[in-house]
N, CA, C and O atoms as CSV, one atom per row, in Angstrom:
chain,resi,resn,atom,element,x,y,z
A,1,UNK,N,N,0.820,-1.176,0.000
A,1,UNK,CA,C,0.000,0.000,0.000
A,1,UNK,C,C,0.875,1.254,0.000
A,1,UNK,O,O,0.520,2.097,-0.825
A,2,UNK,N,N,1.977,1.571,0.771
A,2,UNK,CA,C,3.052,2.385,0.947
A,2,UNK,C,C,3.737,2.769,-0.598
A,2,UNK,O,O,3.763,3.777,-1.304
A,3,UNK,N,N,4.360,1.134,-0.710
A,3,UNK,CA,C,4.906,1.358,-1.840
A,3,UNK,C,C,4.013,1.956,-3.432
A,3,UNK,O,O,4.558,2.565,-4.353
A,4,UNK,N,N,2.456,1.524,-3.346
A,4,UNK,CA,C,1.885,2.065,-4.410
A,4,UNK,C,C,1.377,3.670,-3.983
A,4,UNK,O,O,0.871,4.435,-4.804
A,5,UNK,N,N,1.565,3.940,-2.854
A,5,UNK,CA,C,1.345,5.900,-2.882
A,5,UNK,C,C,2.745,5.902,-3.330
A,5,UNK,O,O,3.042,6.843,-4.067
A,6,UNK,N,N,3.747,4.984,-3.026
A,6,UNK,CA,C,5.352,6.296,-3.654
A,6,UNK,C,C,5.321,6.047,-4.831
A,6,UNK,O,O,6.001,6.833,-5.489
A,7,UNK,N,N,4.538,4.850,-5.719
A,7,UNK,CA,C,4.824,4.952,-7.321
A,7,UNK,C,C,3.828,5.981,-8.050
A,7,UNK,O,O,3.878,6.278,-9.243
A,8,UNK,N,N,2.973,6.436,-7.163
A,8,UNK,CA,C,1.663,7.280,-7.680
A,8,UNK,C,C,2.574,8.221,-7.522
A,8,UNK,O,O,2.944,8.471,-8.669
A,9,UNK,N,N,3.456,9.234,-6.413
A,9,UNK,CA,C,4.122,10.327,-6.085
A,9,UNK,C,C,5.255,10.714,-7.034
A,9,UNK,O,O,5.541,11.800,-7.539
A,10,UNK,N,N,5.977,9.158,-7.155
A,10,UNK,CA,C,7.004,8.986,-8.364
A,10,UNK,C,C,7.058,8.690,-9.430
A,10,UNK,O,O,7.961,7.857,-9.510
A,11,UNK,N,N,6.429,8.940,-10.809
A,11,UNK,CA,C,6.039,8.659,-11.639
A,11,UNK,C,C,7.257,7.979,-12.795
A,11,UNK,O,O,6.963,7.489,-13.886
A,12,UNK,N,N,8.464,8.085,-12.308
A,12,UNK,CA,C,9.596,8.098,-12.881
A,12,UNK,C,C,9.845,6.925,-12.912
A,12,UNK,O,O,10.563,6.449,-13.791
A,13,UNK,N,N,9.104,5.949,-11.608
A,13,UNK,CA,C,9.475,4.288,-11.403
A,13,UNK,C,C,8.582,3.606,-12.128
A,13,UNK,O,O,9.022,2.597,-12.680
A,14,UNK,N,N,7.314,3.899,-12.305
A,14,UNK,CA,C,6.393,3.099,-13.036
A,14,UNK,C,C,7.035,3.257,-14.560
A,14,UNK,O,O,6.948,2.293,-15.321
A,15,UNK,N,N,7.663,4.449,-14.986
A,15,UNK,CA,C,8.222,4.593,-16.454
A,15,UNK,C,C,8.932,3.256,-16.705
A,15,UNK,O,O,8.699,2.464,-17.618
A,16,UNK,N,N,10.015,3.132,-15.538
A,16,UNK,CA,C,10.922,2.290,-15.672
A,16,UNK,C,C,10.520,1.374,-15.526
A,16,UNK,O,O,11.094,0.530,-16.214
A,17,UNK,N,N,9.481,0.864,-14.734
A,17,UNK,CA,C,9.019,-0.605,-14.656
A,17,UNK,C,C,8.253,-0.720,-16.103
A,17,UNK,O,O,8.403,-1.741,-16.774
A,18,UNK,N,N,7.464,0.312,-16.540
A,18,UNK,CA,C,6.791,0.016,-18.008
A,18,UNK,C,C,7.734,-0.541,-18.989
A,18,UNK,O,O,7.544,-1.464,-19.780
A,19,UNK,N,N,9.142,0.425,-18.736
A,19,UNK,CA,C,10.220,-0.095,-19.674
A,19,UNK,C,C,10.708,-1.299,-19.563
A,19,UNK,O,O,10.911,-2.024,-20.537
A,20,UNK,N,N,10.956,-1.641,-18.295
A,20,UNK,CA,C,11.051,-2.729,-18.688
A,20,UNK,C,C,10.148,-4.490,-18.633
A,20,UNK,O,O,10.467,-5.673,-18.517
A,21,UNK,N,N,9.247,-3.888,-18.754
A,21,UNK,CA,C,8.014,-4.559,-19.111
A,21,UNK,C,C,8.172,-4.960,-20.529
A,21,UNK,O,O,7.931,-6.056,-21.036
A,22,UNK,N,N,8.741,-3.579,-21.226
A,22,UNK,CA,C,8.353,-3.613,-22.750
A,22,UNK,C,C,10.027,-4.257,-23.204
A,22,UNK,O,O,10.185,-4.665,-24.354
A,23,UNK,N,N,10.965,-4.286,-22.402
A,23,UNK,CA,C,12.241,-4.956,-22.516
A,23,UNK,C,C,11.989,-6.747,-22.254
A,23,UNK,O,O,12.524,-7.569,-22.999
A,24,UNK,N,N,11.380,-7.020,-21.455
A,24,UNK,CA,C,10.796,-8.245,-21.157
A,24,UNK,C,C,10.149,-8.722,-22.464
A,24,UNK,O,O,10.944,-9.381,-23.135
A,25,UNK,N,N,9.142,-8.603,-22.926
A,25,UNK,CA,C,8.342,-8.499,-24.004
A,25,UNK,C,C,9.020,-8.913,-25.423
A,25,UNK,O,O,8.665,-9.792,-26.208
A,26,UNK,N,N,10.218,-7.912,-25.511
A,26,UNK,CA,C,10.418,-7.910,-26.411
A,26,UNK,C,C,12.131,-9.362,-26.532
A,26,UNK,O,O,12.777,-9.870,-27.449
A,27,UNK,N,N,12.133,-9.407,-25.550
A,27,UNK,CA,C,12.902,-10.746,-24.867
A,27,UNK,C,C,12.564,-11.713,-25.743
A,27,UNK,O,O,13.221,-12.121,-26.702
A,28,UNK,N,N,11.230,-12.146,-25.264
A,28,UNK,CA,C,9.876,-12.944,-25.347
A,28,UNK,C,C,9.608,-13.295,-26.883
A,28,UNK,O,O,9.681,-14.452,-27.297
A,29,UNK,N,N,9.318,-12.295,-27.626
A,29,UNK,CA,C,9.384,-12.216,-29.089
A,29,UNK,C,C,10.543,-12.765,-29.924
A,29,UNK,O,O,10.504,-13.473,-30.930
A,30,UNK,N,N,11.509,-12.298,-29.302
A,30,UNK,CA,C,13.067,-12.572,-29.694
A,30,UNK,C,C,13.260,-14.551,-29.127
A,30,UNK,O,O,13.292,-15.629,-29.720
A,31,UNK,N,N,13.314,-14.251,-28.203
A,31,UNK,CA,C,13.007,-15.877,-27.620
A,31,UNK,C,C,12.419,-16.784,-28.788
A,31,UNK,O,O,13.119,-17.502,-29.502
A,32,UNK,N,N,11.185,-16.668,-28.876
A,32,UNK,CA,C,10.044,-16.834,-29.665
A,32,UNK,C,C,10.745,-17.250,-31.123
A,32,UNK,O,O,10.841,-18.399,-31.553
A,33,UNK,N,N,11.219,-16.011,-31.787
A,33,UNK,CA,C,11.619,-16.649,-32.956
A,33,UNK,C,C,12.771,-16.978,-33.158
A,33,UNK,O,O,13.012,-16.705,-34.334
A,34,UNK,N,N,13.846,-17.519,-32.564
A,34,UNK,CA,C,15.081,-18.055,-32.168
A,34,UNK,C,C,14.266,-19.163,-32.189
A,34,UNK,O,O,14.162,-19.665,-33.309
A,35,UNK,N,N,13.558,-19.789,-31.166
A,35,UNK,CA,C,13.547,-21.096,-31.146
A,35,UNK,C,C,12.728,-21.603,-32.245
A,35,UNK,O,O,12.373,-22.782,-32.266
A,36,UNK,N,N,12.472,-20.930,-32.982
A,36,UNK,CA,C,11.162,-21.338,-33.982
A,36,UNK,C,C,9.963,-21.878,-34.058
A,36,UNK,O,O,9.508,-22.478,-35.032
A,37,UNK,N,N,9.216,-21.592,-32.612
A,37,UNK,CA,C,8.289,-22.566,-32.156
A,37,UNK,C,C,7.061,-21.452,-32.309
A,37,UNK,O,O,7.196,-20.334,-31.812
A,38,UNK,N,N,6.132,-21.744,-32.866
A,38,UNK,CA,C,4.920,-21.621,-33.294
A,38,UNK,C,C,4.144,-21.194,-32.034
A,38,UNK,O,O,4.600,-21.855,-31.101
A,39,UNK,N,N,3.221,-20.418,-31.629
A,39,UNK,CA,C,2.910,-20.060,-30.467
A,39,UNK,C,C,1.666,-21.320,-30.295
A,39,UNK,O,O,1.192,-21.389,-29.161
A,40,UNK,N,N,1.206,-22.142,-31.158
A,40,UNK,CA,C,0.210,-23.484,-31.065
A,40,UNK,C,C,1.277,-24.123,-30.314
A,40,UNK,O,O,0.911,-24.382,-29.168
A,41,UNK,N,N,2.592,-24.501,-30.594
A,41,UNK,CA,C,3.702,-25.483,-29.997
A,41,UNK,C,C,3.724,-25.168,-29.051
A,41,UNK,O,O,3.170,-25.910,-28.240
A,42,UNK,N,N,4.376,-23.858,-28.519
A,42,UNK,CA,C,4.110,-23.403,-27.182
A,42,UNK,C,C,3.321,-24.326,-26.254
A,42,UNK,O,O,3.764,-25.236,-25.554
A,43,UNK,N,N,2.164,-23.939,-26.380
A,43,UNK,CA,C,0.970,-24.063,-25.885
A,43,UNK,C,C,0.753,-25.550,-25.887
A,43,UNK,O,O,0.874,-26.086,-24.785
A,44,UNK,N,N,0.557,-26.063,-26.565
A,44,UNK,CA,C,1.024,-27.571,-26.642
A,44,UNK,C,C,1.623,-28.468,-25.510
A,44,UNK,O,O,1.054,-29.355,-24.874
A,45,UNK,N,N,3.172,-27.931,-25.395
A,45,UNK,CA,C,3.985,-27.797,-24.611
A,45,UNK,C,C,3.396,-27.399,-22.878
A,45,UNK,O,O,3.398,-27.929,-21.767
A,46,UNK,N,N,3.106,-26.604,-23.289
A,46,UNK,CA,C,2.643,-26.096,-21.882
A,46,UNK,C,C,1.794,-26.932,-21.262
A,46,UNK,O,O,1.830,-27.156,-20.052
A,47,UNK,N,N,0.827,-27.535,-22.226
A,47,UNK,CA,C,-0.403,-28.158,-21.629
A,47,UNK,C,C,0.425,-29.621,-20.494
A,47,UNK,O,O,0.268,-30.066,-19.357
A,48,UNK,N,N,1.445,-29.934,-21.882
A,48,UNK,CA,C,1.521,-31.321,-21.891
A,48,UNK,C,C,3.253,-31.148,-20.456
A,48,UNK,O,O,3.820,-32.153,-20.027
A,49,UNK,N,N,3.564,-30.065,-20.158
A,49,UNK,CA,C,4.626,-30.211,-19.127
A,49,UNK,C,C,3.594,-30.376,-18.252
A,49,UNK,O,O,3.848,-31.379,-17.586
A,50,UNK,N,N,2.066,-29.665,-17.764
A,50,UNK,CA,C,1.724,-29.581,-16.462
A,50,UNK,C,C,0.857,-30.413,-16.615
A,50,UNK,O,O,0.219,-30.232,-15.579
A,51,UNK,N,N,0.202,-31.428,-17.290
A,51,UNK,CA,C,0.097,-32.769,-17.252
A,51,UNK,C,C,0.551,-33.770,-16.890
A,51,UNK,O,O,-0.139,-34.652,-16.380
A,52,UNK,N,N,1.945,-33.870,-17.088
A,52,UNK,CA,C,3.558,-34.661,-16.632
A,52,UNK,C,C,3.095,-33.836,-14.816
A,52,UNK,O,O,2.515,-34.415,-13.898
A,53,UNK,N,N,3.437,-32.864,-14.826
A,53,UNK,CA,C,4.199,-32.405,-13.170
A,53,UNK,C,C,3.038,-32.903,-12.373
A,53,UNK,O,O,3.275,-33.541,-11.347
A,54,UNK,N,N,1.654,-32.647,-12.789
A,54,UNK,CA,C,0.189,-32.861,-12.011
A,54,UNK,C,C,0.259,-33.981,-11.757
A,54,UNK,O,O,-0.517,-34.314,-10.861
A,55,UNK,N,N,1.064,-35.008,-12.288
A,55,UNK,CA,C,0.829,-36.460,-11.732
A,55,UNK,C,C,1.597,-36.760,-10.149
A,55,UNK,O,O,1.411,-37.725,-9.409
A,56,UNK,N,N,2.296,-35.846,-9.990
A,56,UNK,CA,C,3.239,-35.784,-9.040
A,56,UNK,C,C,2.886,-34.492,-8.126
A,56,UNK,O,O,2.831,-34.762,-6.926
A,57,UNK,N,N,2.703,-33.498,-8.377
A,57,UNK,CA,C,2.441,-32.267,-7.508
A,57,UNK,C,C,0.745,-31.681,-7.906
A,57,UNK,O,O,0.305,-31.571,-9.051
A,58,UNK,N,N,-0.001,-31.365,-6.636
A,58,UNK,CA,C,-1.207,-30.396,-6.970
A,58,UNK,C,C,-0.308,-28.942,-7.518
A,58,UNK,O,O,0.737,-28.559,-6.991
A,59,UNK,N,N,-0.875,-28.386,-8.479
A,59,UNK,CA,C,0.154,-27.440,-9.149
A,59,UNK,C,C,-1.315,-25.832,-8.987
A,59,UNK,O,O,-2.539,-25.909,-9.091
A,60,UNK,N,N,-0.574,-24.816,-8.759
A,60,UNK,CA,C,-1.883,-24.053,-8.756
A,60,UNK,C,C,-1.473,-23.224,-10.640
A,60,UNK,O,O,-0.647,-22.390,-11.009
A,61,UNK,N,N,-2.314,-23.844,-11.203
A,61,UNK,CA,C,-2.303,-23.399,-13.058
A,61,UNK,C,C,-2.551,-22.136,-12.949
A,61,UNK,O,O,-1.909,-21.547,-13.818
A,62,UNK,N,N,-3.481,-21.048,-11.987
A,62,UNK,CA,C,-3.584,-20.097,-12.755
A,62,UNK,C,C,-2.461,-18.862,-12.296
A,62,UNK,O,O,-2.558,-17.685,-12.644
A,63,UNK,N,N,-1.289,-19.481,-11.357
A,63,UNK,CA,C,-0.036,-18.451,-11.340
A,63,UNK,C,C,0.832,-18.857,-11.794
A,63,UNK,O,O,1.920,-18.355,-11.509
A,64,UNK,N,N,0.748,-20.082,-12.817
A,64,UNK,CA,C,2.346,-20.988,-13.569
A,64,UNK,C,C,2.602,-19.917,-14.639
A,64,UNK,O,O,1.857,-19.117,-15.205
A,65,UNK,N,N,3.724,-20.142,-14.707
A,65,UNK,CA,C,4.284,-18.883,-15.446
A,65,UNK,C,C,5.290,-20.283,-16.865
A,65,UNK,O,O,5.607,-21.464,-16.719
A,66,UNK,N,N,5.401,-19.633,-17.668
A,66,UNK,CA,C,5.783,-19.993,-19.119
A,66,UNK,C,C,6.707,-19.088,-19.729
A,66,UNK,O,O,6.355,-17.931,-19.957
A,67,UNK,N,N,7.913,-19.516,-20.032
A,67,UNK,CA,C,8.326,-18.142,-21.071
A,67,UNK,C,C,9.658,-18.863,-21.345
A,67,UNK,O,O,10.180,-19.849,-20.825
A,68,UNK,N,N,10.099,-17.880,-22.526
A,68,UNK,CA,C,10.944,-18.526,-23.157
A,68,UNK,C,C,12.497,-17.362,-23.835
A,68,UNK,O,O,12.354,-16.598,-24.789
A,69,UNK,N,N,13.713,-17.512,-23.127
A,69,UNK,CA,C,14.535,-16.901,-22.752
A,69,UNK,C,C,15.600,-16.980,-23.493
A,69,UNK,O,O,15.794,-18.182,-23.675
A,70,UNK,N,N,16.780,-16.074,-24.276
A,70,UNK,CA,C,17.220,-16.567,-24.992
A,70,UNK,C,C,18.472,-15.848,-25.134
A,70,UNK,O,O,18.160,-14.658,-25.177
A,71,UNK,N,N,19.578,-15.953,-25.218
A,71,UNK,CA,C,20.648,-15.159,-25.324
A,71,UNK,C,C,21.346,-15.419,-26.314
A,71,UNK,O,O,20.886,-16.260,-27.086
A,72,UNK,N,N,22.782,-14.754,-26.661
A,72,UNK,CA,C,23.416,-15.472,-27.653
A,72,UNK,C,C,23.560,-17.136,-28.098
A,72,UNK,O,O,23.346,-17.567,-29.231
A,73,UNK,N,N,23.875,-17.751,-27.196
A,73,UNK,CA,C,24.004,-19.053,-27.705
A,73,UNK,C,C,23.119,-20.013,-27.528
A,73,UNK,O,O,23.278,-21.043,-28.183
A,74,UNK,N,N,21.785,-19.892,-26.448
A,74,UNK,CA,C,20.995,-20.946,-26.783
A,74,UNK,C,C,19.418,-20.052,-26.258
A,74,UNK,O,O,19.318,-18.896,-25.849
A,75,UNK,N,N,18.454,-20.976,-26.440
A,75,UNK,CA,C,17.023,-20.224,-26.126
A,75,UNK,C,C,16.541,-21.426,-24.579
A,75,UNK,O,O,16.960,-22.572,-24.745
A,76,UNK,N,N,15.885,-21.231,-23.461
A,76,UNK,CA,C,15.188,-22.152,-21.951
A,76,UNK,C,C,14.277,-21.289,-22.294
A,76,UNK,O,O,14.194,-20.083,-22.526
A,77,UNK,N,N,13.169,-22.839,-22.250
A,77,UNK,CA,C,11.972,-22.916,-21.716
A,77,UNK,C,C,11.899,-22.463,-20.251
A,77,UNK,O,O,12.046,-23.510,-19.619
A,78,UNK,N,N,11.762,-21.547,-19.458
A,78,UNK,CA,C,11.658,-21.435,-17.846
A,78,UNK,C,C,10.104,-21.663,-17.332
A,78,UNK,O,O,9.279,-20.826,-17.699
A,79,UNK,N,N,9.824,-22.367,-16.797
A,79,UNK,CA,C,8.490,-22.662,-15.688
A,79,UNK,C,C,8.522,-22.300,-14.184
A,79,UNK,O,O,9.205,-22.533,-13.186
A,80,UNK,N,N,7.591,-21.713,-14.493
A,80,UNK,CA,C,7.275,-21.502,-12.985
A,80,UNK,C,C,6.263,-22.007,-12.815
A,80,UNK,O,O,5.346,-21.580,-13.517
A,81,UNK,N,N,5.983,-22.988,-11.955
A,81,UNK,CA,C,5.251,-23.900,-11.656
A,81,UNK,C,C,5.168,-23.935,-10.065
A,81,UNK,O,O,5.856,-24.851,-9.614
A,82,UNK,N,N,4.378,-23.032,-8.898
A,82,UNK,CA,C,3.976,-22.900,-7.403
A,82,UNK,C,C,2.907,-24.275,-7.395
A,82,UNK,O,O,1.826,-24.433,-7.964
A,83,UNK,N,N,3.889,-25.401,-6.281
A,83,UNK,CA,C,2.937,-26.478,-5.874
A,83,UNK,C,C,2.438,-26.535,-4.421
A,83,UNK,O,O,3.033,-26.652,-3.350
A,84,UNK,N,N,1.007,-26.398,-4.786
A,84,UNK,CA,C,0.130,-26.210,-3.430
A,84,UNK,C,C,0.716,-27.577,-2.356
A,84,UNK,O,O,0.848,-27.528,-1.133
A,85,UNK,N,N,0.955,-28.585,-3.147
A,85,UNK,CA,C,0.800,-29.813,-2.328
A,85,UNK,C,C,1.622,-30.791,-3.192
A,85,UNK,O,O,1.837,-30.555,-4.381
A,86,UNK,N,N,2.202,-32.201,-2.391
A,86,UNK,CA,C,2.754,-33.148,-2.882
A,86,UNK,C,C,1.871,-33.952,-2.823
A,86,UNK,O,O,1.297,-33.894,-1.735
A,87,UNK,N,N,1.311,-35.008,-3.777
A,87,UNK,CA,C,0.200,-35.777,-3.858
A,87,UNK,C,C,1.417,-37.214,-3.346
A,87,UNK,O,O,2.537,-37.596,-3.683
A,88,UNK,N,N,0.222,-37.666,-2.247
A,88,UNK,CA,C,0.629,-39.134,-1.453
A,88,UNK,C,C,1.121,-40.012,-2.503
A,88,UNK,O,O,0.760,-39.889,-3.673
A,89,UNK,N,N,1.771,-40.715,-2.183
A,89,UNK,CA,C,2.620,-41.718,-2.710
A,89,UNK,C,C,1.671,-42.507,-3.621
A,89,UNK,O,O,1.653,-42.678,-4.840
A,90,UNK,N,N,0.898,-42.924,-2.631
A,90,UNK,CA,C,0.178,-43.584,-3.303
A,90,UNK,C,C,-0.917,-43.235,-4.588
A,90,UNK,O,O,-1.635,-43.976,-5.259
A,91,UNK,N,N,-0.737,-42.030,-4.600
A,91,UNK,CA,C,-1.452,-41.459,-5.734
A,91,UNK,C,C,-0.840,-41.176,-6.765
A,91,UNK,O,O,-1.476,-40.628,-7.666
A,92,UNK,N,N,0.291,-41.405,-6.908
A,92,UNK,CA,C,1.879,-40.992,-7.663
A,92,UNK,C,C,1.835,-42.402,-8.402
A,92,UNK,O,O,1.957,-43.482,-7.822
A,93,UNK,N,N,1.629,-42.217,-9.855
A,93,UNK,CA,C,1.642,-43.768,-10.374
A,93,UNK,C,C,2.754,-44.139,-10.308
A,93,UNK,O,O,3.459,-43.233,-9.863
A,94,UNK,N,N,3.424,-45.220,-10.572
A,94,UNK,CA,C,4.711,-46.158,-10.794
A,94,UNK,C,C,4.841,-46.297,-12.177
A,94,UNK,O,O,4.115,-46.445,-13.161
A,95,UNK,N,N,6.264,-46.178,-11.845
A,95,UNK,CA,C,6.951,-46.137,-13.181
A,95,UNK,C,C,6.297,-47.542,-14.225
A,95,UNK,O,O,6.239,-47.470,-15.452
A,96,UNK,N,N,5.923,-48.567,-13.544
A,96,UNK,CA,C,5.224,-49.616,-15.046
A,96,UNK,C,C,4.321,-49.430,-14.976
A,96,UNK,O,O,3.807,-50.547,-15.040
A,97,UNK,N,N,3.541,-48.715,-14.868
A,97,UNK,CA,C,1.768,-48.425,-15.335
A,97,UNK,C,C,2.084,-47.842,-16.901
A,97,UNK,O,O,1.154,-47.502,-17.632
């Protein structure tokens, strides 16, 4: 609450956080077409990692985070994936099912 009266007072920090919002973004894009993946693939992907992790962790989906990072020499998938809970053992299939 503090901190959002000093960004209302300081208008100079929200600039910079916009900026780099739009530096993030444009990361993202760059990411994006480095790896050559189709934003359907993506998504794809996405479905089918937190399908895999859900068998093992209650996962809360609507703060998992997705993105795709990329510098000179290679492009990561990064997940953020917050697990509410470890599902009992026994609910955890085995490896020969």
């Amino acid at each position: 609450m503090i901190s959002e009266l000093i960004e209302k007072i300081f208008k100079w920090k929200s600039a910079a956080s916009s900026s780099m919002e739009a530096k993030r973004r444009l990361k993202l894009v760059i990411a994006h077409d480095r790896a050559g993946l189709s934003p359907e693939a993506i998504e794809s992907m996405r479905k089918e990692i937190l399908e895999v992790v859900s068998r093992y962790v209650d996962i809360d989906t609507e703060e998992s985070e997705f993105a795709l990072e990329s510098d000179r020499q290679m492009t990561a998938l990064i997940a953020n994936l917050p697990i509410r809970r470890v599902k009992p053992t026994e609910q955890i299939p085995s490896l020969s099912d």
